[in-house]
Rosetta silent file (secondary structure, phi, psi, omega in degrees, C-alpha in Angstrom):
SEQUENCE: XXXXXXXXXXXXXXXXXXXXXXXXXXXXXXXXXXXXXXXXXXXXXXXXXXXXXXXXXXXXXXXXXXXXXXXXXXXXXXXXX
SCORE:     score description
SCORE:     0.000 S_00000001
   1 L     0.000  -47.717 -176.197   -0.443   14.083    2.133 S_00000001
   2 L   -67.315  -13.515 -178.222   -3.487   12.815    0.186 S_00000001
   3 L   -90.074  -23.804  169.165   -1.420   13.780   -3.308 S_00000001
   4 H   -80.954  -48.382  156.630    1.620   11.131   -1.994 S_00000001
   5 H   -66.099   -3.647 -177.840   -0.460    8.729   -1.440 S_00000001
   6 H   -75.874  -69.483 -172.111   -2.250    9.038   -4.576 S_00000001
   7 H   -46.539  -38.592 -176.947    1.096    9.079   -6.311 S_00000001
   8 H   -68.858  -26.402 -171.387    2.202    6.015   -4.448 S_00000001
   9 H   -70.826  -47.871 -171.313   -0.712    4.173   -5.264 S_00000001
  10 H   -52.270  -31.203  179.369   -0.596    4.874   -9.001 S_00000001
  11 H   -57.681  -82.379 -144.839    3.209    3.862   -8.701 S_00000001
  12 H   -87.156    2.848  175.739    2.320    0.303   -6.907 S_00000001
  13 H  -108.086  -49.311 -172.358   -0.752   -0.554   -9.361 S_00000001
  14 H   -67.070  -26.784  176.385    1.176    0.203  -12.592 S_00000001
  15 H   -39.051  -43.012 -177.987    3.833   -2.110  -10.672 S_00000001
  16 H   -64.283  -69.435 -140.730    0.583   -4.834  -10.440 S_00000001
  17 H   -88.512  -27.090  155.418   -0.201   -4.194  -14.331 S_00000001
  18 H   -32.447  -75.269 -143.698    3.960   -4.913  -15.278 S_00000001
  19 H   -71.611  -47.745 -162.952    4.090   -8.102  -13.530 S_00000001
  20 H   -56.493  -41.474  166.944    0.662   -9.217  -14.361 S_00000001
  21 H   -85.034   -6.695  171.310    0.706   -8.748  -17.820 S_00000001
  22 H   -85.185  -41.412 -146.270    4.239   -9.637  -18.473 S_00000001
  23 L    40.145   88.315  160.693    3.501  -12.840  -16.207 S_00000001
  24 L   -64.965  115.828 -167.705    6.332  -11.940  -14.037 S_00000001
  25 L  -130.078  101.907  176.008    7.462  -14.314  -11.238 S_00000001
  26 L   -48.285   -7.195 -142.720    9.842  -11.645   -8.845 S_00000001
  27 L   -95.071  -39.859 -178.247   11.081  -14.562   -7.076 S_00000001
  28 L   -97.498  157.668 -171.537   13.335  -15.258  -10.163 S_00000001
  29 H   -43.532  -74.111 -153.363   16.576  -13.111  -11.241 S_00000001
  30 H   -60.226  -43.606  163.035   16.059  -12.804  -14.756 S_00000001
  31 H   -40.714  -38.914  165.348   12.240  -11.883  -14.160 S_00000001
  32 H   -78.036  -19.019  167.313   13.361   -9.109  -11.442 S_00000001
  33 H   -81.389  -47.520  159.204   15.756   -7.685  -14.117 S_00000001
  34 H   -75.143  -11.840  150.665   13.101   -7.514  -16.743 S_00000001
  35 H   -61.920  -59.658 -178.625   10.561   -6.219  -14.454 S_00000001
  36 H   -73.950  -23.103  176.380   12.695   -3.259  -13.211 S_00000001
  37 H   -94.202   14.507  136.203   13.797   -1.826  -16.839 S_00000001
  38 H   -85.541  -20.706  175.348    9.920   -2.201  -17.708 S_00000001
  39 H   -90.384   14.853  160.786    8.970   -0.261  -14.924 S_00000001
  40 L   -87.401  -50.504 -177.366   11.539    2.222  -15.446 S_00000001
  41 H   -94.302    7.773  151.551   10.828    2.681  -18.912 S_00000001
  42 H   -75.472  -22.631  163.680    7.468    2.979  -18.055 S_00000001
  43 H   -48.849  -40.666 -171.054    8.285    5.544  -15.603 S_00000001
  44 H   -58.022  -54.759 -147.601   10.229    7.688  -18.331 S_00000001
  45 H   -77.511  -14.774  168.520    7.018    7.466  -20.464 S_00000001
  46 H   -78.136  -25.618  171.718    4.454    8.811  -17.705 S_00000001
  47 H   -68.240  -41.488  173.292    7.106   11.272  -17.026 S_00000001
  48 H   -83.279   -0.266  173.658    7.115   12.491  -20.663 S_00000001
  49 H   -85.560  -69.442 -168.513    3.067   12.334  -21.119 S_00000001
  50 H   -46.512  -76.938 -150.106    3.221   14.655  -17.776 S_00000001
  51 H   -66.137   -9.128  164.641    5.843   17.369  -19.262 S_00000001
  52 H   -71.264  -50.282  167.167    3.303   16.923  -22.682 S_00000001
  53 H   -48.564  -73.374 -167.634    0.569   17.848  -20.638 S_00000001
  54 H   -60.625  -37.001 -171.424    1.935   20.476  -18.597 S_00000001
  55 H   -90.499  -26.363  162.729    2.949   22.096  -21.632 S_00000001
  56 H   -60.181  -51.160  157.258   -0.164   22.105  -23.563 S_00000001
  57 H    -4.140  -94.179 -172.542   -1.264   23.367  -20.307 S_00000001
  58 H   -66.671   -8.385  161.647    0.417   26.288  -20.351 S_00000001
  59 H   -72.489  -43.653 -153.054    0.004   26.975  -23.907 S_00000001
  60 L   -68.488  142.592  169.743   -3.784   26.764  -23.775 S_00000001
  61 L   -85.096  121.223 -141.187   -5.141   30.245  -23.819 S_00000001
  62 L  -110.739  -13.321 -173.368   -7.164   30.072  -20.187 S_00000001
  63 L   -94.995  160.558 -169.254   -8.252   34.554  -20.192 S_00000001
  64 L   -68.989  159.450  166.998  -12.112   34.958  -21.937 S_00000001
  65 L   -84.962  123.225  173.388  -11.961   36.964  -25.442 S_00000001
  66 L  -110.715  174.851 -166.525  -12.450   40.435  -25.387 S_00000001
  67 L   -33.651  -77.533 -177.962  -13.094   43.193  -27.765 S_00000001
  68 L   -38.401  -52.927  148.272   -9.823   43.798  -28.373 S_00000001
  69 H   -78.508  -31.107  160.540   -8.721   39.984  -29.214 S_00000001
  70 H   -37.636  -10.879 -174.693  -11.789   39.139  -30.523 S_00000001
  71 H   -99.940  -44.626 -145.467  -11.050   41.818  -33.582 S_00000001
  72 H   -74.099  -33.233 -141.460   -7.614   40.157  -33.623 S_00000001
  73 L  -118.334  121.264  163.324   -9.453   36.333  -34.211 S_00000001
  74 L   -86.386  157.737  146.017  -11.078   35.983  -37.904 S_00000001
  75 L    88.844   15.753  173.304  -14.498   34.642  -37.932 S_00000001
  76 L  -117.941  164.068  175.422  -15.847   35.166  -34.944 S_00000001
  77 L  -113.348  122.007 -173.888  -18.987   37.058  -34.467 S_00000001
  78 L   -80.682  170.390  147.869  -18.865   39.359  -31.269 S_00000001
  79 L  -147.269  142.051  172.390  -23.088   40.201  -29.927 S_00000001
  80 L  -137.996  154.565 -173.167  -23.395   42.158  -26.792 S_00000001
  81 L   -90.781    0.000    0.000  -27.484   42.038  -25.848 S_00000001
């Protein structure tokens, strides 16, 4: 529940930084047409920064180095006490 509302809020703020910084007045047509395809194409671009993320994500190697890669890896120096 606390992750929808997060999501809504972030949704309804970037909405806030569109109009505000465009100086957007919804009340007129042409303003409400240029408001929704900036927030739309701003949508695409958090959606493609997310699937950038998640895939570096999932790239990053997240298990510790062990003997075995650690031999594998130039340049590192292994010490056991």
């Amino acid at each position: 529940m606390k992750v929808y509302i997060f999501i809504l809020k972030f949704l309804f703020v970037g909405a806030l930084f569109i109009i505000s910084n465009q100086n957007l007045y919804l009340t007129h047509h042409e303003d409400l047409t240029r408001f929704s395809g900036l927030y739309y194409s701003w949508l695409g671009n958090v959606f493609s920064n997310v699937v950038s993320l998640t895939a570096y994500v999932v790239k990053f190697e997240w298990l510790p180095i062990t003997n075995e890669t650690a031999s594998k890896v130039e340049n590192i120096d292994v010490r056991y006490g």
